[in-house]
C-alpha positions as CSV (number, residue, x, y, z in Angstrom):
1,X,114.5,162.9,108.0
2,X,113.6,166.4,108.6
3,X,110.5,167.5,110.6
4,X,107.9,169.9,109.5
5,X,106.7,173.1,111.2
6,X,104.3,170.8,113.3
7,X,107.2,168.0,114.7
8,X,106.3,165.3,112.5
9,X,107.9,164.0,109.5
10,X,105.6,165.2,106.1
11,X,104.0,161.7,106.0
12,X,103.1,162.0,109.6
13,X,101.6,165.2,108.6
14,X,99.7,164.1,105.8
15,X,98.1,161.3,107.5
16,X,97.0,163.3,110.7
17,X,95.4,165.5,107.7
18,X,93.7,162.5,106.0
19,X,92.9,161.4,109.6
20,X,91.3,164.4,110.8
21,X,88.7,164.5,107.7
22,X,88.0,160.4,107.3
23,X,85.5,161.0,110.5
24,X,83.2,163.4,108.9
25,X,83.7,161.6,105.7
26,X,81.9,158.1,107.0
27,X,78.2,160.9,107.4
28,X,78.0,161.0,103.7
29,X,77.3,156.9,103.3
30,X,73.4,157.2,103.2
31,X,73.9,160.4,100.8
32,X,76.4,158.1,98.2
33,X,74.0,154.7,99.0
34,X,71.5,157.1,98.0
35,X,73.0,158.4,95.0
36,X,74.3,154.7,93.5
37,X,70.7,153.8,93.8
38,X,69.6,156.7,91.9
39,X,72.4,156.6,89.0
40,X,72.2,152.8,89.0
41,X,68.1,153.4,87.7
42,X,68.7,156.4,85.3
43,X,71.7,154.4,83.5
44,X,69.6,151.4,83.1
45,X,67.0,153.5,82.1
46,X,68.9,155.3,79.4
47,X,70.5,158.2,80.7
48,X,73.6,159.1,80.6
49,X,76.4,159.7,83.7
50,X,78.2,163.2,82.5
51,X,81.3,164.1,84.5
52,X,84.2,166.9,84.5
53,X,86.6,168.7,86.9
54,X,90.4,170.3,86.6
55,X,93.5,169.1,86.8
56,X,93.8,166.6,90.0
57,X,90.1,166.6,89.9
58,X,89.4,166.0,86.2
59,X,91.6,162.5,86.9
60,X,89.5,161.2,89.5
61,X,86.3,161.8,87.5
62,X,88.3,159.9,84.4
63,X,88.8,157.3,86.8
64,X,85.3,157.3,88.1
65,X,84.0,156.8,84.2
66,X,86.6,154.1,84.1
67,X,85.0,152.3,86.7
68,X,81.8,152.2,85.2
69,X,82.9,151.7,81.6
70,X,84.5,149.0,82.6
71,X,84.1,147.5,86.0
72,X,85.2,147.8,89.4
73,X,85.0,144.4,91.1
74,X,83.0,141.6,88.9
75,X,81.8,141.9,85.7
76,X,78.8,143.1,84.7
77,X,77.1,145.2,81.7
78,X,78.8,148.2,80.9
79,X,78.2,151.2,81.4
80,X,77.6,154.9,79.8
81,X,79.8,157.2,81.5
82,X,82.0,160.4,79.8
83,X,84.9,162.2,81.0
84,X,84.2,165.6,79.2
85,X,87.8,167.1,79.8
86,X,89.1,164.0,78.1
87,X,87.2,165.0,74.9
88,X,90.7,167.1,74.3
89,X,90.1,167.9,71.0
90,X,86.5,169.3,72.0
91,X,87.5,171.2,74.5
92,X,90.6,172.8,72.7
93,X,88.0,173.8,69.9
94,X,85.8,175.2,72.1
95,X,88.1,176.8,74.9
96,X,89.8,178.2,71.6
97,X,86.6,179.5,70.1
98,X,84.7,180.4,73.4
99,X,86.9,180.6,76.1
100,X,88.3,178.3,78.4
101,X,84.9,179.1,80.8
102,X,82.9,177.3,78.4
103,X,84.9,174.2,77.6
104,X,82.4,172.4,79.9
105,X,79.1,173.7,79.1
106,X,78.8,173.7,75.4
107,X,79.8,169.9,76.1
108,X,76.9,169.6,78.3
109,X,74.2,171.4,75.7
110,X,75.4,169.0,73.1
111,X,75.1,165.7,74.9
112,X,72.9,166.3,78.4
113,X,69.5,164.7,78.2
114,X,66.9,165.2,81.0
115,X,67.1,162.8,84.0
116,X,70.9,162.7,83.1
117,X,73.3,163.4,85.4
118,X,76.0,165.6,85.7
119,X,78.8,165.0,88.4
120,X,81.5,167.7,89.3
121,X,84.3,167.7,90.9
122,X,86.4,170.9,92.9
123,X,88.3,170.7,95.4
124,X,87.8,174.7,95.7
125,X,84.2,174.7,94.4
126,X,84.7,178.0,92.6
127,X,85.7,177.1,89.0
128,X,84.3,179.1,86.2
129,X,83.5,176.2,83.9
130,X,82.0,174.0,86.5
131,X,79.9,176.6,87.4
132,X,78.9,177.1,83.5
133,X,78.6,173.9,83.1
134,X,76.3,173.5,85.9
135,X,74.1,175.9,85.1
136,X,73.8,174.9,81.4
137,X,72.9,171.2,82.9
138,X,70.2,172.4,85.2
139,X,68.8,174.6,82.1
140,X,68.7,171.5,79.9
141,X,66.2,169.5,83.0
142,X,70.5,167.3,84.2
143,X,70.1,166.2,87.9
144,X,73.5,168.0,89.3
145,X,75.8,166.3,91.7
146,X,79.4,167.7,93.0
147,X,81.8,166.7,94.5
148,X,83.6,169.2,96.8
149,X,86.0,170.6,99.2
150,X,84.9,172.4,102.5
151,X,81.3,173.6,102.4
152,X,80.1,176.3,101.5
153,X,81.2,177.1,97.9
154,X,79.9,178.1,94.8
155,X,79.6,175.1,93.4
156,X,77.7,172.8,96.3
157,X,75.5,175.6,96.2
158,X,74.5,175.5,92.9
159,X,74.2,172.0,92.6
160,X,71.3,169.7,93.6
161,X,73.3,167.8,96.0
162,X,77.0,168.4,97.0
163,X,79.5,165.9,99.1
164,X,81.6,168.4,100.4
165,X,84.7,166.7,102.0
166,X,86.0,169.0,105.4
167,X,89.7,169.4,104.8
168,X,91.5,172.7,103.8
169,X,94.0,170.9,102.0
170,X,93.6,169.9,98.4
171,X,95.3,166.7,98.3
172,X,93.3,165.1,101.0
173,X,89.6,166.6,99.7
174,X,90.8,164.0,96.3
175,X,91.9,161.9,97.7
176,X,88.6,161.4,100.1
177,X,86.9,162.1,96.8
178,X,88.2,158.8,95.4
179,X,87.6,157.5,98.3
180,X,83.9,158.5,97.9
181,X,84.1,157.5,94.1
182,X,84.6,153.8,94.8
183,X,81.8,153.7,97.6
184,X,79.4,155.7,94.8
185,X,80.4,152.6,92.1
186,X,80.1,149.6,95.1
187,X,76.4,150.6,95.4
188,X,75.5,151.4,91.9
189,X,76.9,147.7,91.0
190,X,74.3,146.8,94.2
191,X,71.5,148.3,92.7
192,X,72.3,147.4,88.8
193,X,70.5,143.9,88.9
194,X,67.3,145.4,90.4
195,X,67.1,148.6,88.5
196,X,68.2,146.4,84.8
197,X,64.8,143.9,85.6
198,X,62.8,147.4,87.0
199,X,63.7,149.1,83.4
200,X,63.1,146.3,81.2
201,X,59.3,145.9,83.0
202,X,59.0,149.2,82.3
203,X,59.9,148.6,78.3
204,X,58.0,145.4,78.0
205,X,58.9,143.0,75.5
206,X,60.6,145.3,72.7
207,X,64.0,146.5,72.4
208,X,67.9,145.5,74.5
209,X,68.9,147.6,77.6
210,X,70.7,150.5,76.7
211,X,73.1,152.2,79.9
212,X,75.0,155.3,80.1
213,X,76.6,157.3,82.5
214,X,78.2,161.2,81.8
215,X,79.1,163.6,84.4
216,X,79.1,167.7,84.2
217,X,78.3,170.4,86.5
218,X,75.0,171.7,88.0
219,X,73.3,175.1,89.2
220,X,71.4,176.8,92.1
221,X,67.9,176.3,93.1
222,X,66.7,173.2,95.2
223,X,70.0,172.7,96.2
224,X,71.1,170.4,99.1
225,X,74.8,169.8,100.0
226,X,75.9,167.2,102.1
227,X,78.7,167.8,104.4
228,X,81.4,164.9,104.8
């Protein structure tokens, strides 16, 4: 088994790597607690859970609306949450007619709401249509989350709130970030029970629950990025 520049074997390597950014991970749990709390209202509430990324990153925000859509430990009522890159032939249409730039923030015109929120996830924090689409979710009143590598970046800087996960290389920032993704769904599924009876006071005696979840991107001011 050969070793690498460093002396260990490519496993050893990767681990030390996973290792050396699970410590600074474990200061984002109020910030995710926090945000499950927060998503776990607005989707019993109404609103909708918008969320997009690229390549490695667009699979672990599918799998976070999988989570949600469906469930991640017991069952439970579920839940609105889109995957805009999976809207494939959307985004062809669009990158086709508008650039590839846009294929995120035309999505987020049509279906953003206010008090949505938009999630997205970079591992550099400097793509064109995250950044498009979170500026077109802050312009249409969408609470803006990402999920990032190292801090700063475009991105956790235009965003409301940023978890920025402190490794240079991109395959431990995802996998931290799914990681992070399961955490964010344990404490949403916390909060559901609470925040379902808190919305239905709020409605009174008319009309079923309706949830939703949908994750895009978000923009600059009154920004705060959380470093993990």
């Amino acid at each position: 088994m050969a070793a690498t520049d460093s002396g260990g074997t490519v496993l050893e390597d990767h681990l030390t790597q996973l290792a050396a950014a699970l410590l600074p991970l474990r200061r984002s749990e109020q910030l995710l607690a926090r945000w499950g709390g927060e998503l776990a209202h607005r989707l019993a509430a109404g609103g909708r859970l918008l969320v997009a990324g690229n390549g490695g990153s667009a699979a672990e925000a599918q799998h976070l609306t999988a989570e949600l859509v469906g469930k991640l430990r017991d069952d439970r009522e579920p839940l609105s949450a889109i995957a805009l890159h999976a809207e494939t032939s959307a985004l062809t249409a669009i990158g086709n007619d508008y650039g590839f730039p846009e294929v995120f923030a035309r999505q987020v015109r049509a279906h953003g709401r206010p008090d949505d929120i938009l999630l997205l996830m970079s591992t550099s924090g400097a793509s064109a249509n995250l950044l498009a689409a979170v500026r077109a979710g802050r312009e249409h009143g969408l609470r803006c989350w990402g999920f990032t590598g190292p801090a700063p970046n475009p991105l956790a800087e235009a965003c409301h709130e940023s978890l920025a996960v402190d490794s240079p290389e991109s395959q431990v920032v995802q996998e931290l970030h799914l990681v992070a993704t399961h955490v964010l769904c344990e404490y949403v599924d916390r909060a559901l029970l609470a925040a379902l009876a808190t919305a239905a006071a709020d409605r009174g005696p008319a009309g079923p629950v309706r949830t939703g979840v949908e994750v895009v991107l978000g923009n600059a001011a009154g920004r705060e990025v959380q470093a993990g």
